[in-house]
N, C-alpha and C positions, 0 to 999 in steps of 0.2 A: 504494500500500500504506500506510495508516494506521501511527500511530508509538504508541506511548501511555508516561508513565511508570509504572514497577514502587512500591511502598511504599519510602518510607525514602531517597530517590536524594540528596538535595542535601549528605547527609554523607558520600556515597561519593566524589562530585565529584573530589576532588585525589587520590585513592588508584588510584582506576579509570582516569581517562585515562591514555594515552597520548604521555604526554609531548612522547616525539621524533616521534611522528607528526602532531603539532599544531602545529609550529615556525612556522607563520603565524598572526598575533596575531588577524586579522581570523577564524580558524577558531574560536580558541576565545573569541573574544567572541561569536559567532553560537552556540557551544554554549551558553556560561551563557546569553545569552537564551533560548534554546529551554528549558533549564531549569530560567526564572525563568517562565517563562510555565504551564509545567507545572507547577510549583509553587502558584499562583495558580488555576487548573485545573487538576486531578490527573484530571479523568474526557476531556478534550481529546486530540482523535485526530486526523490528518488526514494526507496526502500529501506528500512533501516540498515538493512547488508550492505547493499551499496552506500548509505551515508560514510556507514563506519568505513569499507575497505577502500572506496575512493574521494571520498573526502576527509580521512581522518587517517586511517592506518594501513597502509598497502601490505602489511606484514598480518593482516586478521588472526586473533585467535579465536578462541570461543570465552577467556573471560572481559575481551575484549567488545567485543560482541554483546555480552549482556552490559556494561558501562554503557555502551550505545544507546540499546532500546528502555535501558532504569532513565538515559539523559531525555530522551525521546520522550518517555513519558512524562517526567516532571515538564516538558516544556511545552509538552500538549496541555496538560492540569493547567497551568497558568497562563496559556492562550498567547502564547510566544508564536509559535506555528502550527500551523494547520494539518488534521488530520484526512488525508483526501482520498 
């Protein structure tokens, strides 16, 4: 299922997460990247596989992988990007 960001996201960032549900550092440094990269391309869609392997880590593992889809969803919860 493709991801995409909504207008306007990178000033909601600290308002909209989730705080306590983020309490691993490695979660939300995989959200700002996902972030920053949609930022840079705002029209960029893809999968969470492909988020993580060609947007973030060309090296994939599988705990990898799940930091991906934990970051995916907190950023879905507080309406950063779109679940499409």
């Amino acid at each position: 299922m493709p991801y995409a960001i909504p207008e306007g996201v990178a000033s909601k960032w600290w308002t909209a997460v989730d705080v306590e549900n983020a309490s691993a550092a490695g979660i939300w440094d995989t959200a700002w990247a996902i972030l920053r990269y949609l930022e840079t391309s705002p029209q960029a869609k893809d999968t969470v596989e492909g988020i993580a392997q060609w947007w973030l880590w060309p090296e994939l593992t599988e705990p990898l992988l799940r930091e991906a889809k934990q970051a995916m969803a907190l950023l879905v919860s507080g309406g950063l990007i779109l679940d499409t």
